[in-house]
C-alpha positions as CSV (number, residue, x, y, z in Angstrom):
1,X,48.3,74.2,72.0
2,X,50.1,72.9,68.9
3,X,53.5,73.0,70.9
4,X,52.0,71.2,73.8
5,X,50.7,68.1,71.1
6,X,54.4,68.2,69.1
7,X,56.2,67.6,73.3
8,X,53.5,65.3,74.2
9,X,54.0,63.2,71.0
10,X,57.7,63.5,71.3
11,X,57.2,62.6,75.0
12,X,55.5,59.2,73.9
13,X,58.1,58.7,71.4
14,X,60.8,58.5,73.7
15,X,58.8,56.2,76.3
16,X,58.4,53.8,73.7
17,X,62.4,53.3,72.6
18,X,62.7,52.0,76.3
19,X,60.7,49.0,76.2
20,X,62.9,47.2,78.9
21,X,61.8,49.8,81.7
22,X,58.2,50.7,80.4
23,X,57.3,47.0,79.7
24,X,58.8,45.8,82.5
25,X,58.3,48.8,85.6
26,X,59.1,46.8,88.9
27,X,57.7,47.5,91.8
28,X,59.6,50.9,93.4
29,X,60.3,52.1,90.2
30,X,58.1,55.4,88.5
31,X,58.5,55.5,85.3
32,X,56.5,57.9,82.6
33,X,56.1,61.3,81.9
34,X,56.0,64.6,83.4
35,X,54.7,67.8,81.1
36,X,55.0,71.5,82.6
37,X,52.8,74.9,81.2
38,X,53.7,77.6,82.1
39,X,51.2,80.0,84.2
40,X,50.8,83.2,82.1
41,X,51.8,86.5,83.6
42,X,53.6,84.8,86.2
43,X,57.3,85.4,84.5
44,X,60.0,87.5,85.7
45,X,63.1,88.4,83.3
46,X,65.7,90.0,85.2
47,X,68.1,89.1,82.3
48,X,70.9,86.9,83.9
49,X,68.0,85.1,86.2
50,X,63.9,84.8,85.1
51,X,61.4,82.5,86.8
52,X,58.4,81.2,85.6
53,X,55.4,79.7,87.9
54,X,54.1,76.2,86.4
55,X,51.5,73.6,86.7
56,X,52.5,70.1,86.0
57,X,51.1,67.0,85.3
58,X,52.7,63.5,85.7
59,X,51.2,60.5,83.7
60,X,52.9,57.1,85.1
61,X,53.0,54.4,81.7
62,X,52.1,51.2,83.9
63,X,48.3,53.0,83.9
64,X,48.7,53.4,87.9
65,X,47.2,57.4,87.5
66,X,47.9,61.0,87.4
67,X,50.0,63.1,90.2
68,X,49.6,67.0,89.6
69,X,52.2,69.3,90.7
70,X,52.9,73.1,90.9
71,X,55.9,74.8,91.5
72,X,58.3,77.1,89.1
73,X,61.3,76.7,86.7
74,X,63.7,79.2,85.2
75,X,67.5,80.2,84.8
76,X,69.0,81.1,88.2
77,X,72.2,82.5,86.3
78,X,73.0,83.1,83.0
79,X,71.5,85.1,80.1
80,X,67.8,85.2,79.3
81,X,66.8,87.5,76.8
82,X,62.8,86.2,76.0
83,X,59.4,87.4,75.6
84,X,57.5,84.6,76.0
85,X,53.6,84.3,75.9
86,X,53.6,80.7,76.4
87,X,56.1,77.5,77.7
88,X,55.7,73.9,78.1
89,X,58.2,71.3,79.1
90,X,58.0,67.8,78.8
91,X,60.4,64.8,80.8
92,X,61.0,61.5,80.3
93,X,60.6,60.2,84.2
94,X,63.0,57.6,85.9
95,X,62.2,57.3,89.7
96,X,62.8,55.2,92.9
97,X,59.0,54.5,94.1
98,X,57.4,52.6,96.9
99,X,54.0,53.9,97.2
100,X,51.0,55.1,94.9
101,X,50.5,58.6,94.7
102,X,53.4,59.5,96.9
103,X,54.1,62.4,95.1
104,X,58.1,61.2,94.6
105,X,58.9,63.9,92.1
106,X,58.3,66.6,94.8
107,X,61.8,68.5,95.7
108,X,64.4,70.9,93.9
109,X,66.5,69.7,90.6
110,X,69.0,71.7,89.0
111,X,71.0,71.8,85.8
112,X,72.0,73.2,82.7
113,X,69.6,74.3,79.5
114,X,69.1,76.5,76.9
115,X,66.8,77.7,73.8
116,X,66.2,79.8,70.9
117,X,62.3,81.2,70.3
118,X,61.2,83.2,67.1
119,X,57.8,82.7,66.9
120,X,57.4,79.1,68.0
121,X,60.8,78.0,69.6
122,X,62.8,75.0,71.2
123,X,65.1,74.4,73.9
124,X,66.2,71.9,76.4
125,X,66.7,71.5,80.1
126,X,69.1,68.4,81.8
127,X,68.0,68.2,85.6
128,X,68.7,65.8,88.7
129,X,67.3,66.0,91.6
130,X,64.2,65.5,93.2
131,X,63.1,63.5,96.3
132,X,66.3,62.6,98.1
133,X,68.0,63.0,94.5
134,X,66.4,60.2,93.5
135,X,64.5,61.0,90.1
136,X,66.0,61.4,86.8
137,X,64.2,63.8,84.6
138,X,65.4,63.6,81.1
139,X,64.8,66.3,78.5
140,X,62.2,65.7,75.8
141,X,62.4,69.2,74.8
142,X,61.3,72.5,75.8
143,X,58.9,74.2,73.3
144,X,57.5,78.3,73.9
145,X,56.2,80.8,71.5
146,X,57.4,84.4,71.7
147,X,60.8,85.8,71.1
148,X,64.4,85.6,72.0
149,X,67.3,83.3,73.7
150,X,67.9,82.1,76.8
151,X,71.6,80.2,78.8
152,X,72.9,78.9,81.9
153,X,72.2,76.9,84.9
154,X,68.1,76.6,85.4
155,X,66.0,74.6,88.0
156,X,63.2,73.3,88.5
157,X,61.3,73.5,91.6
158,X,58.0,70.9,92.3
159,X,55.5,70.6,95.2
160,X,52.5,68.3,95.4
161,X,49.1,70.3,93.9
């Protein structure tokens, strides 16, 4: 739980050294911030690809409510050498947006990460993608507790809960 509080308050952190978007969201624009637990047992660690069922949350800063997602994220090649009992990932959100609640972060997004656990660990995941490749998640940071090291090209995959 403390890992989830450190991303969450790193999350907020970030929001708030882009006063020009959050201050200022227009209208088709989603802008806040997505955080991802993992769902325990649900891993797989095939050693150059893993996977990892999640349930996400998405809190939009101009107060308009909560979407919830599920879906699952992991390294589709690469190295992965982890034993991890639990992960959370958290994203700074940047999205084209029409409509309330449209679920707009829905879709695939793929990318490039990495991290390093002994104990309690860190990492971090760059992704695009999303609803017609319109979202921009960027990496807060990646926080898991359990041990070993993980490369290579991940993804993220979302779906309305």
């Amino acid at each position: 739980m403390k890992v989830r509080n450190i991303l969450l308050g790193m999350a907020v952190a970030l929001i708030a050294t882009v006063p020009a978007y959050a201050g200022n969201s227009t209208a088709g624009t989603k802008i806040g911030i997505l955080t991802c637990n993992s769902v325990p047992g649900s891993g797989v660690n095939l050693l150059i690809h893993s996977t990892v069922d999640i349930e996400c949350k998405f809190e939009s800063t101009d107060g308009s409510g909560v979407e919830r997602y599920i879906g699952e994220t992991g390294i589709g090649f690469g190295i992965d050498i982890n034993y991890n009992l639990e992960r959370h990932l958290a994203f700074t959100v940047f999205a084209a947006d029409t409509a309330r609640g449209s679920h707009k972060l829905a879709g695939k997004y793929g990318g490039a990460g990495a991290s390093a656990t002994v104990g309690v660990g860190a990492g971090a995941q760059v992704l695009v993608g999303g609803s017609n490749k319109s979202v921009s998640l960027q990496p807060v940071i990646e926080g898991s507790t359990g041990v070993g090291v993980s490369a290579g090209v991940t993804y993220l995959f979302l779906q309305a809960k």
